[in-house]
Residue frames as qw, qx, qy, qz and C-alpha x, y, z in Angstrom:
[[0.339, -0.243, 0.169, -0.893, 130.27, 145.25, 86.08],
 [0.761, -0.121, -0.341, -0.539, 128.26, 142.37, 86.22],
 [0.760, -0.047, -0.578, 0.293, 130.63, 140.12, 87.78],
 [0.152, 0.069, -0.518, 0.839, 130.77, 142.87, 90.59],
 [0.491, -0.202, -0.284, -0.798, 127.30, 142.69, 91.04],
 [0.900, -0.201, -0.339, -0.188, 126.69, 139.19, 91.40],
 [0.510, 0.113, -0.650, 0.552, 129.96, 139.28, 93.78],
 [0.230, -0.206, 0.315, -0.898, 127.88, 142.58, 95.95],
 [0.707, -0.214, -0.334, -0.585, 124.62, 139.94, 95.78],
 [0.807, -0.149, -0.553, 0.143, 126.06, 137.01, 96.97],
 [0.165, 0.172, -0.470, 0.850, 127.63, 139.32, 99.97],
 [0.529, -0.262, -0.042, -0.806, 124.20, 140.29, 100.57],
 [0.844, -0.123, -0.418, -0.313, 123.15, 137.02, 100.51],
 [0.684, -0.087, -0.637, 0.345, 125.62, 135.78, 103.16],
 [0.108, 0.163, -0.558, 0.807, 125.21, 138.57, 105.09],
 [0.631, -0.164, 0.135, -0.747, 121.32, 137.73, 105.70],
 [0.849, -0.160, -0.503, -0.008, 121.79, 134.06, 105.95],
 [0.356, 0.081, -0.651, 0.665, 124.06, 135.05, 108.81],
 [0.399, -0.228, 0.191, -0.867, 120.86, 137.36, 110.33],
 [0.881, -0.211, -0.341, -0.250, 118.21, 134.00, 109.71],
 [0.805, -0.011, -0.582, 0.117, 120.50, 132.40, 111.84],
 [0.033, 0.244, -0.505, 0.827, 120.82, 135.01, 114.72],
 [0.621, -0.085, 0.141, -0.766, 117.31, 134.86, 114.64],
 [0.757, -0.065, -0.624, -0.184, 117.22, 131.37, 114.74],
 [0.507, 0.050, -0.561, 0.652, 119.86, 131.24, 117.74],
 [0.221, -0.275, 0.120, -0.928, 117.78, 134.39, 119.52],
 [0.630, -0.256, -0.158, -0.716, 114.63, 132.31, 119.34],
 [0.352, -0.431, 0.791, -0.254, 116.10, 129.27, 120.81],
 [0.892, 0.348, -0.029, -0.288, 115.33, 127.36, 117.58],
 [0.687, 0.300, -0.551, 0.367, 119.48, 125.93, 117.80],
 [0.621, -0.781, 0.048, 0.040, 120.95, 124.93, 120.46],
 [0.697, -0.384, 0.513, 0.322, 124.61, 125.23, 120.54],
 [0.196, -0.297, 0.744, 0.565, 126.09, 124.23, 116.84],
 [0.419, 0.307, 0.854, -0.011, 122.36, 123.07, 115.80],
 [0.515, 0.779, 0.352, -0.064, 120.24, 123.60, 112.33],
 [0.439, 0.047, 0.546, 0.713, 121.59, 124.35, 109.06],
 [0.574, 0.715, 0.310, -0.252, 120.32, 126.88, 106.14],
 [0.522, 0.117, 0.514, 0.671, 121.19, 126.98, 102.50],
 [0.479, 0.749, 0.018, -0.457, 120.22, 129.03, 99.21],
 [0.768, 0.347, 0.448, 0.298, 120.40, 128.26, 95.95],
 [0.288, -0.517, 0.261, 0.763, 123.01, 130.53, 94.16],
 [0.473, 0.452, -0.495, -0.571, 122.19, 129.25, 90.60],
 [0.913, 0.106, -0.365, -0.151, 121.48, 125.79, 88.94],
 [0.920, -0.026, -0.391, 0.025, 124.31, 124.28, 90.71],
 [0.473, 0.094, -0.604, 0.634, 125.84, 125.91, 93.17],
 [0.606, -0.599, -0.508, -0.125, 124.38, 126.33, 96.74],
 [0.041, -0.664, 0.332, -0.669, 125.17, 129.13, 99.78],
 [0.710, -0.460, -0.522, -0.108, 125.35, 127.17, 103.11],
 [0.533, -0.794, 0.108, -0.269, 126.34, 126.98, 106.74],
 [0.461, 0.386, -0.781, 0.168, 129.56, 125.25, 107.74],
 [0.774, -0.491, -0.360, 0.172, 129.16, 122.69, 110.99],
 [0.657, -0.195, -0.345, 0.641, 130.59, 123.29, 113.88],
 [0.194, 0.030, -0.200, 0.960, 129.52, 126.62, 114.18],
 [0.141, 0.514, 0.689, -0.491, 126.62, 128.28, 116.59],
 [0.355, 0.511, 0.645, 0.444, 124.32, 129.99, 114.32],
 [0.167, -0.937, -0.218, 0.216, 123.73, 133.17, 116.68],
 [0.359, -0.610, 0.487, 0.513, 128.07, 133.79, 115.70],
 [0.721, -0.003, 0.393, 0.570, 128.37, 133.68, 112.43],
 [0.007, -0.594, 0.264, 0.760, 130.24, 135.75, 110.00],
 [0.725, 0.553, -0.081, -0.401, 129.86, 135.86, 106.05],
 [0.308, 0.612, -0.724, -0.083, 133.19, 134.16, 105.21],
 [0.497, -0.149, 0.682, -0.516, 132.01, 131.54, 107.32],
 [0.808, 0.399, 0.224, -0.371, 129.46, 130.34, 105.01],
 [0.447, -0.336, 0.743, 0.368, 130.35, 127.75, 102.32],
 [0.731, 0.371, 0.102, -0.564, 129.05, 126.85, 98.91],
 [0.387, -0.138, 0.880, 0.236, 128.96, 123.70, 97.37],
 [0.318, 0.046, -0.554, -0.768, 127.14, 121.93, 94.39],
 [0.769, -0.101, 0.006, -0.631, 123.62, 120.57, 94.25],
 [0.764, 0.297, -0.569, 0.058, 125.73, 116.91, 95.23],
 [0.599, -0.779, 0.178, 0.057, 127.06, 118.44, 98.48],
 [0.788, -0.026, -0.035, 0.614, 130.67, 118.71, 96.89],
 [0.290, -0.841, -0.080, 0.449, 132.49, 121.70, 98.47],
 [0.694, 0.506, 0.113, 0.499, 133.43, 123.88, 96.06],
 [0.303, 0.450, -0.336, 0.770, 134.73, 127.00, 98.47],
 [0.535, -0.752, 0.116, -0.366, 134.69, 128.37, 102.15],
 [0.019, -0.461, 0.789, -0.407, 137.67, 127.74, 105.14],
 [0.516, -0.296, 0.485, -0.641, 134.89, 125.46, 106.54],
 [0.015, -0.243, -0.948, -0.205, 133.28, 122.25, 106.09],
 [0.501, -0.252, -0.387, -0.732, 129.92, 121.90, 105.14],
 [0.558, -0.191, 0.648, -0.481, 127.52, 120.58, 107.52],
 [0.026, -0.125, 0.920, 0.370, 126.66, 117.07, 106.60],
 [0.373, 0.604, 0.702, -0.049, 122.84, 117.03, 106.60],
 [0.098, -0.574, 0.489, 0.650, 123.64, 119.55, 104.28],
 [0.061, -0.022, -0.913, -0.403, 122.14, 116.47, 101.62],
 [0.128, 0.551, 0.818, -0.109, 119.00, 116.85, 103.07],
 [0.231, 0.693, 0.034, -0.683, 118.54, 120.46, 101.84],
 [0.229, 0.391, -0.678, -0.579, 120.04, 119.59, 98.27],
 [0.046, 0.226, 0.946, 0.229, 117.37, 116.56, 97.88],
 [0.174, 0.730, 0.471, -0.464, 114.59, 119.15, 99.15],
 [0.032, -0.654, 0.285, 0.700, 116.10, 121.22, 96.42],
 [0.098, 0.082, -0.882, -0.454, 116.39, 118.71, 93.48],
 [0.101, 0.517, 0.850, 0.007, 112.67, 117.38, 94.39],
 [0.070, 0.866, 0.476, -0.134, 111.66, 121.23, 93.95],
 [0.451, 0.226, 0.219, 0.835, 113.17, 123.83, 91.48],
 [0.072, -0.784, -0.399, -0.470, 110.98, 126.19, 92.61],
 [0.862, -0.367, -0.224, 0.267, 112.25, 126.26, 95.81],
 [0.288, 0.737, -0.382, 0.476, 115.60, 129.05, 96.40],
 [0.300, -0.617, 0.327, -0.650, 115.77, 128.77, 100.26],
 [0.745, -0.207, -0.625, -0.106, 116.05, 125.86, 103.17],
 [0.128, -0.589, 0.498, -0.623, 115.95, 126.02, 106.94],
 [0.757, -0.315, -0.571, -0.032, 116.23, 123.20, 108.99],
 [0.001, -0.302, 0.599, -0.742, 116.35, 123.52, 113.17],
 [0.353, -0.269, -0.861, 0.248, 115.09, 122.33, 116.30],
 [0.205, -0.413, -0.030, -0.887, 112.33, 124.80, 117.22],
 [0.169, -0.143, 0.840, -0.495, 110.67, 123.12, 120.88],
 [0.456, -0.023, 0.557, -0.694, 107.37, 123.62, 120.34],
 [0.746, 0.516, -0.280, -0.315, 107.04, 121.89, 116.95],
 [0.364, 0.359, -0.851, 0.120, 110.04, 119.64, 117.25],
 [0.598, 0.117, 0.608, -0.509, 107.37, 118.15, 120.82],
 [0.757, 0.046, 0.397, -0.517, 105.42, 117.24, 118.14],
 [0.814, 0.314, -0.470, -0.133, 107.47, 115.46, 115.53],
 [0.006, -0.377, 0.856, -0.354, 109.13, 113.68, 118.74],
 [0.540, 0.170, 0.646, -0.512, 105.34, 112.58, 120.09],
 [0.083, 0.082, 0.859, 0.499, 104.88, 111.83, 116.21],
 [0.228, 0.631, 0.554, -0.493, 101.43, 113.96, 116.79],
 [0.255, 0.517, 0.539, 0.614, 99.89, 115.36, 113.19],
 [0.060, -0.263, -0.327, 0.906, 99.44, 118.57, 113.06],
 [0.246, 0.571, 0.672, -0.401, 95.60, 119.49, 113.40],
 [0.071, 0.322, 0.421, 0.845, 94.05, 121.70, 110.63],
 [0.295, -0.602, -0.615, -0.416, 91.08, 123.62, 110.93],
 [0.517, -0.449, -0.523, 0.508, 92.29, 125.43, 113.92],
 [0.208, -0.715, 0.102, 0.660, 94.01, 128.61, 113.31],
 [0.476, 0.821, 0.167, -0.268, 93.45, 130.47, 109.84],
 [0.007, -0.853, 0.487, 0.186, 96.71, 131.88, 108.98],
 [0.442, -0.175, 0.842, 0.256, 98.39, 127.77, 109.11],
 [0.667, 0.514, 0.524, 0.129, 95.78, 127.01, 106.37],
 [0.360, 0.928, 0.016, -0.099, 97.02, 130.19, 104.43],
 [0.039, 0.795, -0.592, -0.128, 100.94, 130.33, 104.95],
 [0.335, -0.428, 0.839, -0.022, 101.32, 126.72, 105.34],
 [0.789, 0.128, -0.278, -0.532, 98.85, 124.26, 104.56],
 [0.933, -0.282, -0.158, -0.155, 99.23, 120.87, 104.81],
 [0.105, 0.664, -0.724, 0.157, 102.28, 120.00, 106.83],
 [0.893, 0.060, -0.434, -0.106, 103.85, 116.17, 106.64],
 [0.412, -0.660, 0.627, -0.034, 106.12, 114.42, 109.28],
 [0.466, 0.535, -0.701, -0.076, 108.85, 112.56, 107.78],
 [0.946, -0.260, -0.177, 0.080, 109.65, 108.90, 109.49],
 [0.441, -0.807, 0.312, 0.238, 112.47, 109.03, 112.06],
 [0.941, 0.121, 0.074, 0.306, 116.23, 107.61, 110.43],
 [0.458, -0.642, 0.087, 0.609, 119.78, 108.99, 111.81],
 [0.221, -0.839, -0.047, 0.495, 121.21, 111.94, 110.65],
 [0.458, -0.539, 0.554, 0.439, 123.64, 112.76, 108.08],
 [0.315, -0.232, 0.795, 0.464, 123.35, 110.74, 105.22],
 [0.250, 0.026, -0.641, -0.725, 121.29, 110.16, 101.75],
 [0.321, -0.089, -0.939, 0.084, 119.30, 107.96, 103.64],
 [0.284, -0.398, -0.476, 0.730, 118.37, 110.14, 106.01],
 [0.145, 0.322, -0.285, -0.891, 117.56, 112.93, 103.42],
 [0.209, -0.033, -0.676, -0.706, 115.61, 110.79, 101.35],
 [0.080, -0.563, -0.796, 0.207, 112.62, 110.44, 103.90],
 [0.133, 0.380, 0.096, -0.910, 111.38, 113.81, 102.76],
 [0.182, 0.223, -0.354, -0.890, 110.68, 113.27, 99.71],
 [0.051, 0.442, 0.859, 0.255, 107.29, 111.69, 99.43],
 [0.246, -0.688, -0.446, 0.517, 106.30, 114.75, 101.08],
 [0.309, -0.327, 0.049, 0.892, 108.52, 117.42, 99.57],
 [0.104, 0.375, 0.477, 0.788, 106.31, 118.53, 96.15],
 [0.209, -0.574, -0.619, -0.494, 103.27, 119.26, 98.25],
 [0.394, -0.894, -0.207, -0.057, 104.11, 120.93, 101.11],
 [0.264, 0.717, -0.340, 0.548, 107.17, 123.85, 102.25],
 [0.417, -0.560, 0.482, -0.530, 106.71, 122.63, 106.06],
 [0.810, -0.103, -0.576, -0.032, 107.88, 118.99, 106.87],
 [0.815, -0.512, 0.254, -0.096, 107.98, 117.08, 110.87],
 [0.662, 0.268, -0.699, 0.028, 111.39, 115.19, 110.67],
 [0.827, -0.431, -0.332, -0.144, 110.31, 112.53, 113.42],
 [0.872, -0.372, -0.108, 0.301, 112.42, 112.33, 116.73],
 [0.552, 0.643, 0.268, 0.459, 114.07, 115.68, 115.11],
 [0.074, -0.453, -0.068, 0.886, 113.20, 119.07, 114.28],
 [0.615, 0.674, 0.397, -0.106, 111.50, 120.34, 111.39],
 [0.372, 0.144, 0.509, 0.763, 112.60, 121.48, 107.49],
 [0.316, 0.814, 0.400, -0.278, 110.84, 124.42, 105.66],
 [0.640, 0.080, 0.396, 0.654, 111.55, 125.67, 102.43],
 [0.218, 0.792, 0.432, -0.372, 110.70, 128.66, 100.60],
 [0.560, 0.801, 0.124, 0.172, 111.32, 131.25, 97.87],
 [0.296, 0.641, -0.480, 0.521, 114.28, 133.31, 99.78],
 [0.312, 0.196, -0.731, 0.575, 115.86, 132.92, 103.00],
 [0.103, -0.119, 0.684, -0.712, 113.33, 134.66, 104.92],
 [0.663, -0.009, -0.297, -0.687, 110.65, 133.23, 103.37],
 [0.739, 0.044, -0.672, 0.017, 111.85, 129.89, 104.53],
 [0.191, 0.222, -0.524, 0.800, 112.40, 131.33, 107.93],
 [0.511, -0.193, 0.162, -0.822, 109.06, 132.54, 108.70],
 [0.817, -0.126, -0.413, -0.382, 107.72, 128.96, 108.13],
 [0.612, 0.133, -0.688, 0.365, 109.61, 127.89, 110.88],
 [0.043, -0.108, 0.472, -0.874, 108.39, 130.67, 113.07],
 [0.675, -0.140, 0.034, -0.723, 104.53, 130.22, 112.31],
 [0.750, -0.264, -0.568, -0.213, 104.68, 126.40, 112.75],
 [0.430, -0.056, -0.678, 0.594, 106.23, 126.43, 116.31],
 [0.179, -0.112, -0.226, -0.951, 104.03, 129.11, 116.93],
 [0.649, -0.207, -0.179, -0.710, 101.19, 127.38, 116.20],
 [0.719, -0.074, -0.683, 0.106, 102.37, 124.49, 118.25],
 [0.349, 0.080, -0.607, 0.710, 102.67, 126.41, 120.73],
 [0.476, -0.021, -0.115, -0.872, 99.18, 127.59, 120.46],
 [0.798, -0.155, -0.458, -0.361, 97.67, 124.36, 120.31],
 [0.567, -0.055, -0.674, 0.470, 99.86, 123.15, 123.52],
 [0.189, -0.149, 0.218, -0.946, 98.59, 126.69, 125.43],
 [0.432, -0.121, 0.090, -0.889, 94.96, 125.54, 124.83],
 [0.761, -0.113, -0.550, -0.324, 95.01, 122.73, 125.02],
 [0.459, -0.178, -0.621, 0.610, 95.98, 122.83, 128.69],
 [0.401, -0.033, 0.303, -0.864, 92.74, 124.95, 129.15],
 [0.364, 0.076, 0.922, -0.110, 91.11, 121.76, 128.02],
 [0.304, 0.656, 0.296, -0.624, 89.67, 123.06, 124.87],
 [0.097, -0.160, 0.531, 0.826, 90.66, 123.06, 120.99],
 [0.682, 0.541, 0.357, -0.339, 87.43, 124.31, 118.93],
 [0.408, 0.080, 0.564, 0.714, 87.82, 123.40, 114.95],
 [0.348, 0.376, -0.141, -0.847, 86.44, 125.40, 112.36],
 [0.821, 0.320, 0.304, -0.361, 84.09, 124.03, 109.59],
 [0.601, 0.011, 0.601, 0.527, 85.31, 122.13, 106.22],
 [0.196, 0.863, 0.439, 0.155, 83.37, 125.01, 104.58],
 [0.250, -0.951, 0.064, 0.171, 85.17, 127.61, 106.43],
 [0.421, -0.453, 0.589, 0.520, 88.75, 125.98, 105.63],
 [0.569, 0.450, 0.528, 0.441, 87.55, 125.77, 101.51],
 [0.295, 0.916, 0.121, 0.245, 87.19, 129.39, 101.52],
 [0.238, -0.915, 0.231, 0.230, 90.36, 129.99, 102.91],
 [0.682, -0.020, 0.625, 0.380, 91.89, 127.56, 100.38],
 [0.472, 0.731, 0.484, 0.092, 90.11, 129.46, 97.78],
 [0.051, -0.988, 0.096, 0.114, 91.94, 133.10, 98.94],
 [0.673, -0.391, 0.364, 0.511, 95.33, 131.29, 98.22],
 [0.724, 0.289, 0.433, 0.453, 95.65, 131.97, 94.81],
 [0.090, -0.919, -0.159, -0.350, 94.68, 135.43, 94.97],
 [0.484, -0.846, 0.196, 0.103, 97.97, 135.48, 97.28],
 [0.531, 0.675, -0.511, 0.023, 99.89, 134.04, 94.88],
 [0.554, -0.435, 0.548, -0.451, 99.85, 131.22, 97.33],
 [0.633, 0.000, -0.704, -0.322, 99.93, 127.57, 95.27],
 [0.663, -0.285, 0.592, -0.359, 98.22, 124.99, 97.34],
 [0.063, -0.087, 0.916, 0.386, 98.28, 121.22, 95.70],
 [0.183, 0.234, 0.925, -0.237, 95.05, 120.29, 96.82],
 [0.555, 0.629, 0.320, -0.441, 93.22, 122.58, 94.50],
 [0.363, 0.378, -0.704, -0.480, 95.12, 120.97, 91.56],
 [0.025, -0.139, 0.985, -0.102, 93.94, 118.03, 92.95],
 [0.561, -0.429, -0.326, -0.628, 90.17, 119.23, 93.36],
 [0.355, -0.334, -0.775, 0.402, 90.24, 118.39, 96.95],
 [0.222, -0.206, 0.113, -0.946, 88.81, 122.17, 97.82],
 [0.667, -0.300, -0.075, -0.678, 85.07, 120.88, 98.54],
 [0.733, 0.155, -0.652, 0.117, 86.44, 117.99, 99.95],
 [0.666, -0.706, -0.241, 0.024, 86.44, 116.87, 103.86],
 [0.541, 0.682, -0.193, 0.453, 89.79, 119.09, 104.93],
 [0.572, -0.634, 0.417, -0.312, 89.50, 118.88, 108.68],
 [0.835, -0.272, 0.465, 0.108, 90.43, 114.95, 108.80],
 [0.836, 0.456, 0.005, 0.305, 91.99, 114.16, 105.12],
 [0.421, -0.682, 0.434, 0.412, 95.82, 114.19, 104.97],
 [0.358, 0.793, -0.363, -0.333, 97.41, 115.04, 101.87],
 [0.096, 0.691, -0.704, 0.133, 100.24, 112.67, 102.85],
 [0.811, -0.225, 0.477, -0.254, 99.03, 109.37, 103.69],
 [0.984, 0.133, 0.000, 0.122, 100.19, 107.45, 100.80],
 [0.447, 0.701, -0.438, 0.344, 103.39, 108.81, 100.88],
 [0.630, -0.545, 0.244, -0.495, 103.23, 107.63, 104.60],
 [0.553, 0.539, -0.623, -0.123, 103.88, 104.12, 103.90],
 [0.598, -0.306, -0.669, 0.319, 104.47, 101.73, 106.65],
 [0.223, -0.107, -0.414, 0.876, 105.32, 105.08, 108.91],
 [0.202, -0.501, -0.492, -0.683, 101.49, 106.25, 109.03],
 [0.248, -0.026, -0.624, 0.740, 101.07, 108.53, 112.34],
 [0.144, -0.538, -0.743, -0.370, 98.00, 108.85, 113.64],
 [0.464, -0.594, 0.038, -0.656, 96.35, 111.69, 116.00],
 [0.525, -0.281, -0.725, 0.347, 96.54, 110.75, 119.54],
 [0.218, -0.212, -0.389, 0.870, 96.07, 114.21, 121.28],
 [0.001, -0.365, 0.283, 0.887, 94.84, 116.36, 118.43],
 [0.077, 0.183, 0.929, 0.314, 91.93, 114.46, 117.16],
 [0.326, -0.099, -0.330, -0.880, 88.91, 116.16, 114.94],
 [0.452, -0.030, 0.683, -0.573, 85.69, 115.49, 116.69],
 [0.829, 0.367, 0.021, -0.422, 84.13, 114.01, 113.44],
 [0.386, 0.458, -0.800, 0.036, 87.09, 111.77, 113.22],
 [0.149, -0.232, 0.811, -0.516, 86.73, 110.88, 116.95],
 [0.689, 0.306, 0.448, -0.480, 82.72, 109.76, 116.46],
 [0.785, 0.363, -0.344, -0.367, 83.39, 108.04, 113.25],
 [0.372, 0.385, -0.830, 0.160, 86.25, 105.89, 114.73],
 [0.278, -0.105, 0.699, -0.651, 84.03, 105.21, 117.81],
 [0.645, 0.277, 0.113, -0.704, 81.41, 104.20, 115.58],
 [0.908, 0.379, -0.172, -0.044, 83.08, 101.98, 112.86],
 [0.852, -0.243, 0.251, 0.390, 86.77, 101.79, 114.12],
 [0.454, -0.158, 0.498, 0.722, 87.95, 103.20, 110.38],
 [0.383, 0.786, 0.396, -0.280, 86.23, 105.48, 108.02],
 [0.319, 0.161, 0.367, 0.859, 87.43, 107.43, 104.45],
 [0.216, -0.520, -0.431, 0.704, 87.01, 110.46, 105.46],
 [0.021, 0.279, -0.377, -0.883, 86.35, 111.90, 101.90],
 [0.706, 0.445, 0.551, 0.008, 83.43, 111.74, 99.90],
 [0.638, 0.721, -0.062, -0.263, 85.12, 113.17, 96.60],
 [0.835, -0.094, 0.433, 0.326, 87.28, 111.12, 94.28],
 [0.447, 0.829, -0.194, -0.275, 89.70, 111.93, 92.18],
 [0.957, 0.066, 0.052, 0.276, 92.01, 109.24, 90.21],
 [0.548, 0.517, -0.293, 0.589, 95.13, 111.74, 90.27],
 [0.553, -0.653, -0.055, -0.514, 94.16, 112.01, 94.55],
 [0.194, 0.087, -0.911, 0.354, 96.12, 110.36, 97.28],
 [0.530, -0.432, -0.727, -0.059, 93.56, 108.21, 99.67],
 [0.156, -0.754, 0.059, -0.636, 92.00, 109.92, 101.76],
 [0.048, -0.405, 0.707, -0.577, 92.87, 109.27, 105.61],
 [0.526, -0.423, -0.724, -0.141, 91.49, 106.96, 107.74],
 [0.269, -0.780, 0.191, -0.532, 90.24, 107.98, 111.07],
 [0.058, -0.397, 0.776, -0.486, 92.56, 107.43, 114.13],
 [0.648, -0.208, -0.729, -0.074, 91.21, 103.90, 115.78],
 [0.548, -0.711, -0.066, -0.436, 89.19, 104.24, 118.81],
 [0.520, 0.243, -0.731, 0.369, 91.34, 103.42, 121.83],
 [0.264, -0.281, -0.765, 0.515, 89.24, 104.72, 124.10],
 [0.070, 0.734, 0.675, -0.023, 85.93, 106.72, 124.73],
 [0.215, 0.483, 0.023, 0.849, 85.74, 110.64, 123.89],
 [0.169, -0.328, -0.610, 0.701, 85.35, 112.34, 127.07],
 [0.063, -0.753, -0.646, 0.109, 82.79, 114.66, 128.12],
 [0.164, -0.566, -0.054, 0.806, 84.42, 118.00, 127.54],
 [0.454, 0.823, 0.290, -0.177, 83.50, 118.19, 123.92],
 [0.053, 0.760, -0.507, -0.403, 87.43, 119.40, 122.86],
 [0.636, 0.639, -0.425, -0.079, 87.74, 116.88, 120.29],
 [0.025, -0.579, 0.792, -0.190, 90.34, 114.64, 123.19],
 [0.752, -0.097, -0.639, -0.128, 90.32, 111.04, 124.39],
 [0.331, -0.496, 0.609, -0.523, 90.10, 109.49, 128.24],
 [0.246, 0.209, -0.942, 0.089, 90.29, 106.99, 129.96],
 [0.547, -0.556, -0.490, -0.390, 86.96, 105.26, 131.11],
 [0.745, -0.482, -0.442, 0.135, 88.41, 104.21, 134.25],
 [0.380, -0.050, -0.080, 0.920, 89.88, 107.54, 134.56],
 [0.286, -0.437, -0.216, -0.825, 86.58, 109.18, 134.31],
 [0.543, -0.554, -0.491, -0.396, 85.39, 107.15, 136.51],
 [0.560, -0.417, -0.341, 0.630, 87.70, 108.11, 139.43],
 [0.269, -0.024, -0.174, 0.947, 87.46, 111.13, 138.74],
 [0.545, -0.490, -0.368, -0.572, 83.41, 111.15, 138.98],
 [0.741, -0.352, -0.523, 0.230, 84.14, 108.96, 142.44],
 [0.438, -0.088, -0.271, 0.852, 86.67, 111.99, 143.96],
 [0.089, -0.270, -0.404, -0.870, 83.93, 114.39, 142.97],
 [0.625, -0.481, -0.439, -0.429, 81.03, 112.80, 144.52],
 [0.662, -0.056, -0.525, 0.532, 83.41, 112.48, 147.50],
 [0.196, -0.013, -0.061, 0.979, 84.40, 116.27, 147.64],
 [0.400, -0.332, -0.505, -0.689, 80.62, 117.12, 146.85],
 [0.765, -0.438, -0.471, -0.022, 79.57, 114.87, 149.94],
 [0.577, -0.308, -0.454, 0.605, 82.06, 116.43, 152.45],
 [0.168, -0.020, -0.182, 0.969, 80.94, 120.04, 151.77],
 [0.376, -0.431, -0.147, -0.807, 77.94, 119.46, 152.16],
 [0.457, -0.350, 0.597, -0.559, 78.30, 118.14, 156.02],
 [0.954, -0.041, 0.018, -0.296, 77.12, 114.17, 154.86],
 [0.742, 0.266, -0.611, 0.081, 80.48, 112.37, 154.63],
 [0.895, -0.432, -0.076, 0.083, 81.47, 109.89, 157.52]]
């Protein structure tokens, strides 16, 4: 009876990894044969996806499971081979059941432009997500490839893989799913408004109490094991020392108390609280060039303002009957 149970579960289970992946294929998060998802069956053996096949089409029998190695232990298919990069997310996190990697546009923009993603914008990311890392770029496929997650992996369910797509992990399938929908989402949100020429932040106040409401959601965050709660949380990145040589910096997306400290000093630690079990706290993005005049928090060129003060005073001067 039991063994027909766990035979009716694991049906279950392949027949909603086969839904995540309509609904990947629907949203036009794969293209074609692209993204992978797993689950963890049990200590060592692992439901996946097989390559070569579009995620919007598959069946259950399809699906393959191997061990927490990436040796195939049944399914007509092959496994896909990044396939290793779920099982090292896995092994760096036993907590973990669930893994969905794909090329969602508006999110996959920014781990191509290598652009952090902003905090302090949109509630909800600080609640479902928190901090989210981007991995350094390095082809496809292999251990190698996998193992740029993991400075990253204990402390956050939502990683950038550079030049990519993104990873997201979670408790079950669609738990790992949704994180895929709210970060593209919110990339697409920040790309929307910021092409009205605007992003406002909230306060570092405002984003501690919504750190606070996590637990009460049964929500873990690291950064209040860490005591970072009272801590600056607009500019500080979780993820800088794990960063390493590959340390991307804001170029679009850049906090306006970042932008006036870097204009000020060049480089700034952006934290005043320490804590010796704390990664370092970020530096702020070097000044490359003056913060325009709109107030959103962006950079411009001087000599782009100043044509575009010159076209102005032009246009200004011919409607009102004085140009030559």
């Amino acid at each position: 009876m039991s063994t027909n149970g766990n035979v009716m579960n694991e049906w279950k289970l392949r027949e909603q990894m086969c839904e995540i992946g309509r609904r990947i294929y629907a949203k036009g998060f794969a293209a074609a044969n692209d993204g992978n998802i797993s689950y963890r069956l049990s200590e060592d053996r692992v439901l996946c996806t097989p390559t070569r096949v579009s995620k919007g089409f598959m069946k259950p029998d399809d699906l393959c499971i191997i061990d927490l190695e990436g040796k195939q232990i049944s399914g007509k298919r092959k496994r896909s081979s990044e396939m290793l990069l779920h099982l090292t997310y896995m092994k760096a996190r036993p907590d973990i059941r669930s893994v969905v990697h794909c090329h969602p546009p508006h999110a996959t923009a920014f781990a191509v432009a290598k652009e952090p993603i902003p905090k302090c914008v949109l509630p909800e990311i600080e609640v479902f997500l928190g901090e989210v890392a981007i991995s350094p770029y390095e082809t496809p496929g292999g251990q190698k490839f996998a193992d740029t997650i993991l400075p990253y992996a204990k402390d956050t369910d939502t990683i950038l893989l550079a030049n990519h797509g993104t990873i997201t992990s979670g408790i079950d399938l669609e738990d790992a799913y949704f994180k895929t929908e709210i970060i593209d989402a919110y990339c697409r949100i920040l790309l929307l408004a910021k092409q009205l020429g605007r992003v406002n932040y909230y306060s570092d106040e405002k984003a501690a109490e919504l750190l606070r409401l996590k637990p009460g959601l049964g929500i873990p965050d690291p950064r209040l094991g860490l005591g970072l709660e009272n801590c600056d949380l607009c500019g500080n990145s979780l993820f800088r020392e794990g960063y390493g040589d590959f340390s991307p910096e804001p170029r679009v997306f850049i906090h306006p108390k970042l932008l006036n400290q870097a204009t000020q000093s060049g480089e700034s630690n952006a934290c005043s609280c320490h804590s010796h079990d704390a990664p370092a706290a970020v530096a702020a993005p070097k000044a490359q060039a003056q913060p325009s005049s709109n107030g959103n928090g962006g950079v411009s060129s001087p000599d782009v303002d100043a044509l575009v003060r010159s076209i102005t005073e032009q246009v200004m001067s011919a409607l009102s009957g004085t140009g030559k």
